[in-house]
C-alpha positions in Angstrom: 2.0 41.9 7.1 1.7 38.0 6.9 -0.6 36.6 4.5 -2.5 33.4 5.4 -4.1 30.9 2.8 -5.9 28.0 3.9 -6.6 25.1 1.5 -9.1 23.4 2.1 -11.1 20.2 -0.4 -14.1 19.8 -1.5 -14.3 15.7 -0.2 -12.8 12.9 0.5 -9.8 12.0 -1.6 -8.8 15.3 -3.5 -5.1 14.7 -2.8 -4.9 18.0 -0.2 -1.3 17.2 0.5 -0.1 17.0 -2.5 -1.6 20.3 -3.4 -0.4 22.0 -0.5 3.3 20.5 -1.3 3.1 21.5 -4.8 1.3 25.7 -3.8 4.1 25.5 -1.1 7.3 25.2 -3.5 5.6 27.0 -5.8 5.3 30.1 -3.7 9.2 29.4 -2.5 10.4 29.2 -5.9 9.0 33.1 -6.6 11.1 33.8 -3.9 8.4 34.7 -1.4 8.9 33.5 2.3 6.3 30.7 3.0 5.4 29.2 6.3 3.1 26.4 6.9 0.7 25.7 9.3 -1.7 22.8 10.1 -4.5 23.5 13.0 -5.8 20.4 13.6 -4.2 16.4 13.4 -6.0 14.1 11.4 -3.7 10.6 11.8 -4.7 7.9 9.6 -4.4 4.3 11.0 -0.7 3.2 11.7 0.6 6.8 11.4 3.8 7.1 13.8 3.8 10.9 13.2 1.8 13.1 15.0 1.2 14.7 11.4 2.5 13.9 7.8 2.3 17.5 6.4 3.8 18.9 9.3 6.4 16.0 8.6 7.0 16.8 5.2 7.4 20.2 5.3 9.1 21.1 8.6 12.5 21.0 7.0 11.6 23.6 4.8 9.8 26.1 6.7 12.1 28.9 7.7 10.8 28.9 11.4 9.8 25.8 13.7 6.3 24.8 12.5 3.8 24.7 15.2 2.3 21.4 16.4 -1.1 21.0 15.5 -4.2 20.8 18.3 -5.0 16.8 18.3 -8.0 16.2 17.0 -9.3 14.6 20.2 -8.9 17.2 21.9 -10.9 19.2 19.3 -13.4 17.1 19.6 -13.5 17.2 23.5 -13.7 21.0 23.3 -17.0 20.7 20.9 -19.1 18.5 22.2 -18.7 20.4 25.4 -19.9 23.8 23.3 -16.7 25.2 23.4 -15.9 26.1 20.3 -14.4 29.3 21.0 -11.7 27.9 23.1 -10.7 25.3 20.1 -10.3 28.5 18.2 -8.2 30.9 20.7 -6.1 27.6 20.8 -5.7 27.5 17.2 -4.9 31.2 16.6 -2.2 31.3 19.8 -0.4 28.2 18.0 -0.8 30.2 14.8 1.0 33.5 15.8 3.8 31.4 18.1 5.0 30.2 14.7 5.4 33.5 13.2 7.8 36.1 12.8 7.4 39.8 11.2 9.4 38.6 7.9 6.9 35.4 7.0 5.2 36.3 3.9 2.6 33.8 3.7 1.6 31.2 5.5 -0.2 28.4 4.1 -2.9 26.8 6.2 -4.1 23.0 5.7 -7.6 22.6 6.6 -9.4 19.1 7.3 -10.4 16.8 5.3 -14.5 15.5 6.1 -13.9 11.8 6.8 -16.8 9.1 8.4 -15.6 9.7 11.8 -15.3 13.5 10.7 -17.9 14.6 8.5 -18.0 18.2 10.3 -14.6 19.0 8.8 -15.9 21.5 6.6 -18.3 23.2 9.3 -14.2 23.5 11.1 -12.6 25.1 8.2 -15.0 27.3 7.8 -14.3 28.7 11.5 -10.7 28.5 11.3 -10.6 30.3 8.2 -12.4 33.1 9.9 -10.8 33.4 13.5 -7.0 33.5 11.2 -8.9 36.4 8.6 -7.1 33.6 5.7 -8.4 33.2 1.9 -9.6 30.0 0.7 -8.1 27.9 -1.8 -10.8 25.0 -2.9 -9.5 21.7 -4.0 -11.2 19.2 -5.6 -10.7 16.0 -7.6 -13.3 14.9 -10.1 -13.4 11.2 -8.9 -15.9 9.8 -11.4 -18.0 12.6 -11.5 -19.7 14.1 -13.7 -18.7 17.8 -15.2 -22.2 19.0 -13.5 -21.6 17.2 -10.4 -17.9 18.1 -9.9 -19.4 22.0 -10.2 -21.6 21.3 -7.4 -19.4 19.9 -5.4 -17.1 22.9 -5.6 -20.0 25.2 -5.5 -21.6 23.6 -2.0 -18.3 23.6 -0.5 -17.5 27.2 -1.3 -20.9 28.1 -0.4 -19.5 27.3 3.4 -16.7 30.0 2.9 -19.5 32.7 1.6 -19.5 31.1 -2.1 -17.6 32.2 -5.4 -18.6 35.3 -5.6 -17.1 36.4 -2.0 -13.8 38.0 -1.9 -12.2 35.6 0.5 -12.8 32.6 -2.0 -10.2 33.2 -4.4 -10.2 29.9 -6.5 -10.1 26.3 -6.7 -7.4 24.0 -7.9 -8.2 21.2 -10.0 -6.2 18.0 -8.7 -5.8 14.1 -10.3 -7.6 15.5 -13.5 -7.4 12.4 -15.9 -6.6 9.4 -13.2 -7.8 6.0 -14.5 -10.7 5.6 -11.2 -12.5 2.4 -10.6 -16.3 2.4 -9.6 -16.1 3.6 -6.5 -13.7 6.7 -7.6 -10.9 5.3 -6.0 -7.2 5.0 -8.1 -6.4 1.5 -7.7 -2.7 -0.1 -7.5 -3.2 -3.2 -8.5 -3.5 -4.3 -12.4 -7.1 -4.6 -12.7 -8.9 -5.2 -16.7 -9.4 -1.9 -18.3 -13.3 -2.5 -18.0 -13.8 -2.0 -14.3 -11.8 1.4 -14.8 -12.7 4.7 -16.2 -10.7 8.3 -17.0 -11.9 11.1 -14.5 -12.5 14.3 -16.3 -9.4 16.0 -17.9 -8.4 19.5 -17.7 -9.8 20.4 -21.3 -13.6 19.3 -20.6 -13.4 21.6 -17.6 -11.5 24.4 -18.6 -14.6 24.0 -22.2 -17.4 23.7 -19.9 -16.9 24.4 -16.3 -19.5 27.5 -15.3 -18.0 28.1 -11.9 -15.0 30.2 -12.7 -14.6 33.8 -13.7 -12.9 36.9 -12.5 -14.1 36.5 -8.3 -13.6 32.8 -8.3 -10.3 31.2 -10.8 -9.2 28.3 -11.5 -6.0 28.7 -9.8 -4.4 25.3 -11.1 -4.9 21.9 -12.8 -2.7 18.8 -11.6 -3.2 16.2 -14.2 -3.0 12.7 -12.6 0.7 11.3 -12.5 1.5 7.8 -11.9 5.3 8.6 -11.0 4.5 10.8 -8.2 1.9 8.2 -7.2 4.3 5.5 -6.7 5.0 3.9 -3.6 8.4 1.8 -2.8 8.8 -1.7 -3.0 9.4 -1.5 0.5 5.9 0.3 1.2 4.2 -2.6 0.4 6.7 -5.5 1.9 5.8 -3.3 5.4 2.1 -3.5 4.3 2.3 -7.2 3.2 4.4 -7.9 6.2 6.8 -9.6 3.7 9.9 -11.6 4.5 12.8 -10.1 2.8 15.3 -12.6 0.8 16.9 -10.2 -0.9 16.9 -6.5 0.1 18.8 -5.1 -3.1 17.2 -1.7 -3.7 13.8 -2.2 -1.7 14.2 1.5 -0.8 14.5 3.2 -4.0 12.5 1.2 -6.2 9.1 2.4 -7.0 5.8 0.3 -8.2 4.4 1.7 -11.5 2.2 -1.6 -11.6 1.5 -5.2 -9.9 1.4 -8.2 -12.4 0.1 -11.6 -10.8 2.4 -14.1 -12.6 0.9 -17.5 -12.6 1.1 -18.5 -16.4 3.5 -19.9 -18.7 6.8 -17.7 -19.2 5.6 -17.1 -22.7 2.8 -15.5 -21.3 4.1 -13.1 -19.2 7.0 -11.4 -21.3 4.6 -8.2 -21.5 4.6 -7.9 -17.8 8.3 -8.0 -17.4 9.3 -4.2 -17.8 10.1 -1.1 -15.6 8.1 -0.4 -12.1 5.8 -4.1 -12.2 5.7 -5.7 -9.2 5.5 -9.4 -10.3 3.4 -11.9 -8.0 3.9 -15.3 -8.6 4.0 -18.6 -6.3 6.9 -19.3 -4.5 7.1 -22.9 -6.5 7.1 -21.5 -10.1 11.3 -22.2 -10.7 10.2 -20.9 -14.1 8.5 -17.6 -13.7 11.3 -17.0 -10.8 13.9 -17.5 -13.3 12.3 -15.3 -16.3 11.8 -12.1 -13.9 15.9 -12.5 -13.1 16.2 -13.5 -16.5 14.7 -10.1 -17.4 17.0 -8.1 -14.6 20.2 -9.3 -16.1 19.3 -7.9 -19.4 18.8 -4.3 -17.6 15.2 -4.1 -17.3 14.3 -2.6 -13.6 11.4 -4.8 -12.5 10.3 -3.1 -9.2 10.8 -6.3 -7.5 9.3 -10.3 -6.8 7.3 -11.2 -4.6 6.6 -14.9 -3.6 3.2 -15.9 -2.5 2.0 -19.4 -0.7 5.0 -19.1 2.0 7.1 -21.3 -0.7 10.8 -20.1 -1.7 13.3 -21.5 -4.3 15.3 -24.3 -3.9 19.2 -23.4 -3.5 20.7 -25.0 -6.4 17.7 -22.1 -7.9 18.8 -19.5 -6.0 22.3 -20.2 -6.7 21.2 -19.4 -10.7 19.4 -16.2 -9.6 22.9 -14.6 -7.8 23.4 -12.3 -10.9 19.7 -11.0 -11.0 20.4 -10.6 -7.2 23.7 -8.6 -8.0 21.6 -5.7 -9.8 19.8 -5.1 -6.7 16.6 -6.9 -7.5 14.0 -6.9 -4.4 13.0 -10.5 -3.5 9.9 -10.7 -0.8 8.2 -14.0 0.3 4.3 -14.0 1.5 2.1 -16.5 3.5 -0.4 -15.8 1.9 -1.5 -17.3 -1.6 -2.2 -15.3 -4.7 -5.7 -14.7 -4.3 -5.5 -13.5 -1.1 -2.6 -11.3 -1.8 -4.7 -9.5 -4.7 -7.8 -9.0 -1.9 -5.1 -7.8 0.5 -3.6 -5.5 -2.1 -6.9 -3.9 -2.7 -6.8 -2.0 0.9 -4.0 -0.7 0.6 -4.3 2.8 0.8 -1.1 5.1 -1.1 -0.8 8.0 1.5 3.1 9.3 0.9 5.3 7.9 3.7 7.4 11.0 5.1 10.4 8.8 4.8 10.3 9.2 1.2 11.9 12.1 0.6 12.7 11.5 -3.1 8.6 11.0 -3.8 8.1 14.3 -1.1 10.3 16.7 -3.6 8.9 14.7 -7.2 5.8 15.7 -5.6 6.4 19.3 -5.0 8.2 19.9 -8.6 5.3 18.2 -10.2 2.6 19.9 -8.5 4.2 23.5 -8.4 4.6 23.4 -12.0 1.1 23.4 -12.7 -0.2 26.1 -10.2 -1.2 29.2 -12.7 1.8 30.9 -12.8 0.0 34.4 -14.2 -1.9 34.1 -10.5 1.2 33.6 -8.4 3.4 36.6 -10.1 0.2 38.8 -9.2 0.0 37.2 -5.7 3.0 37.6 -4.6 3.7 41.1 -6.5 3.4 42.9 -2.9 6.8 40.9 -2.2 9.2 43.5 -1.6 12.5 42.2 -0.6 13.6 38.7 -1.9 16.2 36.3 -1.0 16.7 33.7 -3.9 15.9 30.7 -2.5 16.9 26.9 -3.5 13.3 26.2 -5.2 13.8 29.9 -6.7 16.9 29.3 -8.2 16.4 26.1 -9.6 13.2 27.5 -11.1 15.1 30.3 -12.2 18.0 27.7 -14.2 14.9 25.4 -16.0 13.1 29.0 -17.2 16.3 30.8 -18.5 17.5 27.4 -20.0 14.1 27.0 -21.9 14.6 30.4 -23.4 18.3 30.0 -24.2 17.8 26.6 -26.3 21.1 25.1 -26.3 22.8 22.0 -27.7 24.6 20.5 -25.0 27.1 17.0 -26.1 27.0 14.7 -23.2 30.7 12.2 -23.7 29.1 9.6 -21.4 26.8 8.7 -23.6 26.3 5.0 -22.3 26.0 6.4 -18.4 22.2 5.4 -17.2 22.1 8.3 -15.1 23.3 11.1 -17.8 20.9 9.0 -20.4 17.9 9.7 -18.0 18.6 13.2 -17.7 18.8 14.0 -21.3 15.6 12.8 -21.5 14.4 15.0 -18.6 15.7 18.1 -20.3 14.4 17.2 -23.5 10.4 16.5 -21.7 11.1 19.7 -20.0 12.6 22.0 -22.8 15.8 22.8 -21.0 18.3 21.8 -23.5 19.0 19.8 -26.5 21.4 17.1 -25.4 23.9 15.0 -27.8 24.9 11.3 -26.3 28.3 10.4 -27.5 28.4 6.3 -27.3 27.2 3.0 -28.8 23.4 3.8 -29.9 22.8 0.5 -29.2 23.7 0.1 -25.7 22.3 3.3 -25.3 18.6 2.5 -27.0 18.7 -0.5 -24.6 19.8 0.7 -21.6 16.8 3.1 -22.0 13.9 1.1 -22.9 15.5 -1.5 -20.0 15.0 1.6 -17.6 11.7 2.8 -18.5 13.3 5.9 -20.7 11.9 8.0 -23.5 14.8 9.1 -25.5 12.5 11.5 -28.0 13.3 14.1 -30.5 14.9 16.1 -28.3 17.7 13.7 -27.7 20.4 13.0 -30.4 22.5 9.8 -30.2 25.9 9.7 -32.1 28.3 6.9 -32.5 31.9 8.3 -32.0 33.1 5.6 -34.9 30.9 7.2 -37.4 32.0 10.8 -37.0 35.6 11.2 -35.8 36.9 11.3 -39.0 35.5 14.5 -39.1 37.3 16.0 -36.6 40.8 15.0 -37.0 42.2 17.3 -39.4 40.9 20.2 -36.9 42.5 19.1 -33.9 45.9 18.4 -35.6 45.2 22.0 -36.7 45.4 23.4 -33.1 47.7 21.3 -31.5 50.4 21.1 -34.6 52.6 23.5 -32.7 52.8 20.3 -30.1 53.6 17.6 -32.6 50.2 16.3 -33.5 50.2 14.5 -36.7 46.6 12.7 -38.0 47.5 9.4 -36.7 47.7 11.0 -33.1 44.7 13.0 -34.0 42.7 9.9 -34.3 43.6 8.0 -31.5 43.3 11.1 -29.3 39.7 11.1 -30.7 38.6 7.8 -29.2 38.9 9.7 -26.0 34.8 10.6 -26.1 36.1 13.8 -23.8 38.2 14.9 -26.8 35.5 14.2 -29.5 33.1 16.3 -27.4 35.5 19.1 -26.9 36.1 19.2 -30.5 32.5 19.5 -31.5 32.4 22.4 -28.8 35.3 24.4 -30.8 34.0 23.9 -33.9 30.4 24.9 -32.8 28.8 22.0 -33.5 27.2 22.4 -30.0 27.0 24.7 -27.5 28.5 23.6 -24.0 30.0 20.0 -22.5 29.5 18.0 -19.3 31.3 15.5 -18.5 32.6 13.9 -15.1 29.8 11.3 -13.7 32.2 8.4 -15.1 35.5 10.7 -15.8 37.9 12.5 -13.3 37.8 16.0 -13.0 41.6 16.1 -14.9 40.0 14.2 -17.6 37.0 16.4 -18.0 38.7 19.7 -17.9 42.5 18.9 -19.5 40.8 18.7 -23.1 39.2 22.0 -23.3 41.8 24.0 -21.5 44.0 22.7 -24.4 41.4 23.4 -27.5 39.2 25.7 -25.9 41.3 28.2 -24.2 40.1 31.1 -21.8 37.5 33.5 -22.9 38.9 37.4 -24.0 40.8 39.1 -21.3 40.6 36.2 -18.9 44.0 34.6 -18.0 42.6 32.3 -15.5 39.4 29.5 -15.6 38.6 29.3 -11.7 35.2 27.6 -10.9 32.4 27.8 -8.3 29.3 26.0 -6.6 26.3 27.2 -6.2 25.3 26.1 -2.3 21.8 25.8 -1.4 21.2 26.2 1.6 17.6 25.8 3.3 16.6 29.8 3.0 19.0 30.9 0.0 21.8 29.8 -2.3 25.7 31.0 -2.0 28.2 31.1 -4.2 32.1 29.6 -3.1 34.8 30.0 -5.2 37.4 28.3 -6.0 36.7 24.6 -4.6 37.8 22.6 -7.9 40.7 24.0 -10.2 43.3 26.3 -8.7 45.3 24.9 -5.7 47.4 27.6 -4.6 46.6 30.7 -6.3 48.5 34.1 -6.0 47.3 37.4 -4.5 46.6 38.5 -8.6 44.7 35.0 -9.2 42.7 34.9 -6.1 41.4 38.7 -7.4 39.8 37.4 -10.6 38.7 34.8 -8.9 36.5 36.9 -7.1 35.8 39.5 -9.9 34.5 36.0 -11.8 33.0 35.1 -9.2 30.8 38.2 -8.2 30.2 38.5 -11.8 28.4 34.7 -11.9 26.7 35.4 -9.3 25.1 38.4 -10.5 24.3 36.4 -13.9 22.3 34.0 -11.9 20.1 36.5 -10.1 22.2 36.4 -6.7 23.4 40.2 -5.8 27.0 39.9 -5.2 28.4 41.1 -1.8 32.3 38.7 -1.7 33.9 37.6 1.2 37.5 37.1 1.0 37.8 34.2 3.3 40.8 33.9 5.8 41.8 32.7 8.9 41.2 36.4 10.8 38.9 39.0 9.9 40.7 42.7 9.3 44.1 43.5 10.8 43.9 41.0 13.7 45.9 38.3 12.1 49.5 38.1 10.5 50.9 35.7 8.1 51.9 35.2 4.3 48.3 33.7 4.1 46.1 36.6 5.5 48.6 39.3 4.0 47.9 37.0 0.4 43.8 37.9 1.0 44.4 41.3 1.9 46.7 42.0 -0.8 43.5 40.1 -3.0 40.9 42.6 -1.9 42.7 45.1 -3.0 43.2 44.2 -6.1 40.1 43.3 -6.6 38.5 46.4 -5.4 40.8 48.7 -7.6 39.6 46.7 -11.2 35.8 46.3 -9.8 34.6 49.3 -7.9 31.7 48.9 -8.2 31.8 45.5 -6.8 30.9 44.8 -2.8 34.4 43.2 -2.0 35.9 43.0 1.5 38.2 40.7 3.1 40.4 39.1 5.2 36.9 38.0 6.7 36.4 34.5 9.1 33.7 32.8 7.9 31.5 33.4 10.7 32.3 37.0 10.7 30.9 36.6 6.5 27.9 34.9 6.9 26.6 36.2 10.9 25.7 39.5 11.4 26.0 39.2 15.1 29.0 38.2 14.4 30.0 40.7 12.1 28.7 43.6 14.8 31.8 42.8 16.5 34.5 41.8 14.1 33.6 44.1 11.4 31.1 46.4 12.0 31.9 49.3 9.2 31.6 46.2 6.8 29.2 46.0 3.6 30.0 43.0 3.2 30.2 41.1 6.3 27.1 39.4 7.8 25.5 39.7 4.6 28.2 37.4 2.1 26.7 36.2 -0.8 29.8 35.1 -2.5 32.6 33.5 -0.6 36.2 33.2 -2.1 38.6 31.2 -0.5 42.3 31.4 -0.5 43.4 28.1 -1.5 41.8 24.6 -2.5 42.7 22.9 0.3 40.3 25.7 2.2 37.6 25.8 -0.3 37.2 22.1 -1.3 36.8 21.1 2.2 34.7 23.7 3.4 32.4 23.3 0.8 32.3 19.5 1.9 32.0 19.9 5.1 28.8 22.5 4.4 27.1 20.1 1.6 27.4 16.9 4.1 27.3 18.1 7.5 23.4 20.2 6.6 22.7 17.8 4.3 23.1 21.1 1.6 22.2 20.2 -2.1 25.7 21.8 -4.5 25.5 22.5 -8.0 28.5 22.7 -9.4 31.4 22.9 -10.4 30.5 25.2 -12.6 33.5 26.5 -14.7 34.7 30.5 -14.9 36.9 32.3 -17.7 36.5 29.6 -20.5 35.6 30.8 -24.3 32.8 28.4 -24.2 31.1 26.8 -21.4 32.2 23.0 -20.0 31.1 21.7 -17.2 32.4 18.9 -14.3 29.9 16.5 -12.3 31.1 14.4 -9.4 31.2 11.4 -10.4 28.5 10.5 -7.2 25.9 12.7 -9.0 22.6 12.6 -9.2 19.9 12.6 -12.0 19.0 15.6 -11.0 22.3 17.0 -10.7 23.2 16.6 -14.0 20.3 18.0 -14.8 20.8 21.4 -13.5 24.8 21.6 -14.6 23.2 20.7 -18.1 20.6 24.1 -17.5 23.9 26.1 -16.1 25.9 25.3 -19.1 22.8 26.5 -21.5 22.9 29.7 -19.5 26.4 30.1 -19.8 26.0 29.6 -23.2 23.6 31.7 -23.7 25.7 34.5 -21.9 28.9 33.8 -24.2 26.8 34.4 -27.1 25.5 37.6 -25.8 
């Protein structure tokens, strides 16, 4: 039976959206099947979409979601007293979107505006006519702790109050934001004197009276400015800016604006990560300073021009290499003054464009819902599939309690700096950087990055004495002599590996900046396979919209034999099972059964054999088509006394050619996130990246190889 939820606020301004992201992925990531609906459209002025949270979370609903009523047309049916049609209308759109297998279905309510202020009186009635529980959320603004109460308490009071079994809690939302008089969280740099802190999370938690064992507090979202942060391009739209030099307008983010108009002496502080600088389009000076500043790898958000005045072009000319690093350049008509006024209505809704701020949002915000409250919740759950959120939830947890040292060669790599400071903030692993601490110390501070106590730098010069006489220990048989040793060891790959044999740390990755051959080649020499594994086969993890596969072997082997292709599987089923995925493996081919012939199809079938004789109590079947794997209508009529088929988990794949480019094809033709490779059958985990990945791809391969690690151990 489907669950519904409706969330609902308190007032104007409680961040609903954001709350209903964050209970959203938070829900996904225990695995439960989550649906969203939204009864009624509220479009704010400008909006092209018919509805942003219907925007932002269509993709990853596992059924259409259903278009909300308009709220015209709400109100049309009200003022003519008929209320009770605006409600048959909602709950028909409500069941259209449904099917027997959705869970729960989260419900956004609407929020009381001035052209709305009956928006609470509406939630009320929709909350009944769908039989849904109430979520309250509020945001303290600059109340009070004993007016923030009330507010909750009036508001509830409209769903039958705390005490009634269909209000099951309230979650606590921008707790700590720096609010100006009116409540509001202002972008612009105003003086700290016309701003104060809203009330944090330990002055409610101390002496809020409203909670207790009907009504919890369900969650508290402190305020965040990252996930706050609009794009430079944001506010050139807003502005109506001319662009003079795009660079990256899209993926730079305002942490800040900084109005510009004194000396250059003056405004050093104000040249860092995320500021927005405003100066007049005649100050050579200041113009100069802020490129000044991006050449020497600090990433100012961008520069906006004001009084319609640009640089000369002998100036411009000087500012090519700031340009080069992909510094935003805007020009206004407007003067300064007016620009700050301007700036001052601009409201921070989250564009659904901005996907990279949508899933920041959803991460941040899931990860403080009361995690006690959703086990408990969603305890009725019976079958799960493991889905993306849920996996990735799963890696961070199990890499928190393993507690792993993982060296990281490309220590001087902005991308794998960032993300050893994300898994040191977030516990996941302790990472060693391998590079010039100096370039390293400034390429973070120049990027806005914390490297704390859970990051340790090393400089390769200072230790690699230490290592030679070990690896002209294991590779004396091949003619290694100390001299060789030591110029082997200015290979940071090499130095790495080495401190991985010697247990120094506990797992490698490598491969944003180096090949996959120049990642791997070192530990396959001074590593070796693990105990009674004669082959190291890798796999990716694919995660797809409603769970994750496994495909194996898309990166090492190129042509392996019947025997190989069987451990590949065995390894295979065997990581999958480590990482919470039941394993059911398809042995991929070109036909499905005995309706094919070939040396290629005979090669699978000869696999599954194999592999079925050493694992019996592994779910292996093959020669399988793809389709025939993964569709069970499909797999009715190709292979319909299959276990496996139409329910694959774990998909091996004859050859590279095959597996690399299906796995490609999958990842960029569904826009699939891939994390991997992840490698099988060595004595101690090392990891490859592509060298196009992401922060938060190296992220997760740094939580895998803590797992593995953690599993080698065991």
């Amino acid at each position: 039976m489907t669950h519904a939820l409706m969330v609902v606020p308190t007032g104007l301004g409680t961040g609903l959206t954001t709350t209903v992201l964050g209970l959203f992925h938070a829900l996904r990531r225990q695995g439960v099947r989550v649906h969203f609906f939204k009864p009624l459209t509220q479009p704010t002025e400008g909006d092209m979409h018919s509805d942003r949270s219907v925007a932002m979370l269509s993709n990853a609903c596992p059924l259409p979601v259903a278009e909300p009523l308009p709220i015209r047309d709400a109100e049309h049916l009200l003022s003519q007293d008929r209320g009770d049609e605006l409600l048959e209308e909602v709950v028909a759109r409500y069941e259209s979107s449904l099917q027997d297998d959705i869970e729960i279905v989260i419900i956004e309510g609407m929020v009381p505006t001035r052209s709305q202020p009956y928006a609470t009186r509406i939630n009320k009635e929709i909350a009944r006519a769908l039989d849904a529980e109430v979520i309250l959320v509020a945001a303290p603004g600059n109340d009070s702790i004993e007016a923030f109460q009330d507010h909750i308490d009036i508001t509830a009071r409209a769903f039958g109050g705390t005490q009634s079994g269909k209000v099951i809690g309230c979650v606590l939302n921008k707790l700590g934001a720096p609010v100006d008089r009116s409540g509001r969280i202002p972008l612009d740099d105003q003086s700290d004197d016309t701003r104060v802190l809203s009330l944090s999370e330990a002055v409610v938690r101390e002496h809020a009276q409203i909670f207790g064992d009907h009504f919890r507090l369900l969650g508290c979202i402190p305020w965040r400015e990252r996930i706050a942060a609009p794009r430079v391009s944001d506010l050139a739209q807003f502005l109506n800016a001319t662009i003079i030099n795009r660079g990256d307008l899209n993926s730079r983010r305002v942490g800040q604006i900084s109005l510009c108009a004194r000396t250059v002496a003056n405004i050093v502080d104000d040249l860092k990560a995320g500021s927005l600088i405003f100066t007049p389009g005649d100050r050579d000076d200041v113009v100069m300073a802020v490129c000044l500043a991006a050449l020497n790898g600090i990433d100012v958000a961008g520069l906006v021009l004001t009084g319609g005045y640009q640089p000369g072009e002998k100036v411009m000319k000087l500012c090519q290499g700031a340009i080069a690093t992909g510094l935003p350049i805007l020009s206004v008509k407007q003067n300064s003054w007016q620009v700050t006024q301007w700036l001052g209505r601009f409201e921070q809704e989250m564009p659904v464009d901005d996907l990279d701020r949508i899933e920041l949002t959803m991460e941040v915000c899931a990860s403080f819902i009361d995690s006690e409250w959703l086990q408990s919740f969603s305890a009725t759950v019976s079958e799960r599939r493991l889905s993306p959120p849920a996996f990735r939830y799963q890696l961070v947890e199990r890499a928190r309690e393993a507690n792993k040292r993982v060296v990281l060669p490309e220590g001087n790599e902005p991308r794998t700096i960032k993300a050893a400071a994300i898994c040191a903030a977030r516990g996941i692993a302790r990472c060693t950087l391998l590079g010039n601490p100096e370039e390293i110390y400034r390429l973070a501070e120049g990027n806005g990055i914390e490297l704390g106590s859970g990051v340790d730098v090393y400089d390769p010069d200072s230790i690699r004495g230490d290592y030679i006489d070990r690896l002209v220990e294991l590779r004396q048989h091949k003619g290694m002599t100390p001299v060789i040793a030591e110029e082997q060891l200015k290979d940071n790959v090499v130095l790495g590996t080495l401190m991985l044999e010697m247990g120094h740390v506990d797992g490698l990755v490598s491969g944003a900046v180096h090949t996959t051959a120049n990642t791997i080649r070192p530990p396959l020499q001074l590593i070796k396979t693990a105990p009674g594994c004669d082959l190291v086969s890798s796999i990716f993890f694919m995660c797809l919209p409603e769970q994750v596969l496994v495909y194996g072997d898309c990166a090492i082997n190129p042509d392996p034999s019947a025997e190989e292709l069987a451990d590949i599987a065995i390894q295979s089923a065997d990581s999958a099972r480590a990482f919470g995925i039941p394993p059911r493996v398809a042995m991929i081919s070109y036909s499905t059964g005995s309706s094919g012939q070939g040396d290629d199809v005979e090669k699978v079938r000869v696999a599954t054999e194999l592999a079925r004789a050493k694992r019996p109590d592994l779910l292996i079947d093959g020669p399988l088509q793809y389709d025939a794997a993964v569709m069970e209508s499909v797999a009715r009529s190709k292979a319909p006394d299959s276990s496996v088929a139409g329910r694959a988990t774990v998909f091996v794949f004859p050859d590279l050619n095959t597996g690399n480019t299906t796995y490609k094809a999958v990842q960029r033709s569904a826009d699939v996130i891939s994390i991997g490779p992840m490698l099988q059958g060595m004595r101690k985990p090392v990891n490859d990246l592509s060298r196009g990945a992401l922060v938060e791809d190296i992220v997760f391969t740094i939580a895998l190889t803590a797992i593995q690690a953690n599993s080698t151990e065991a």
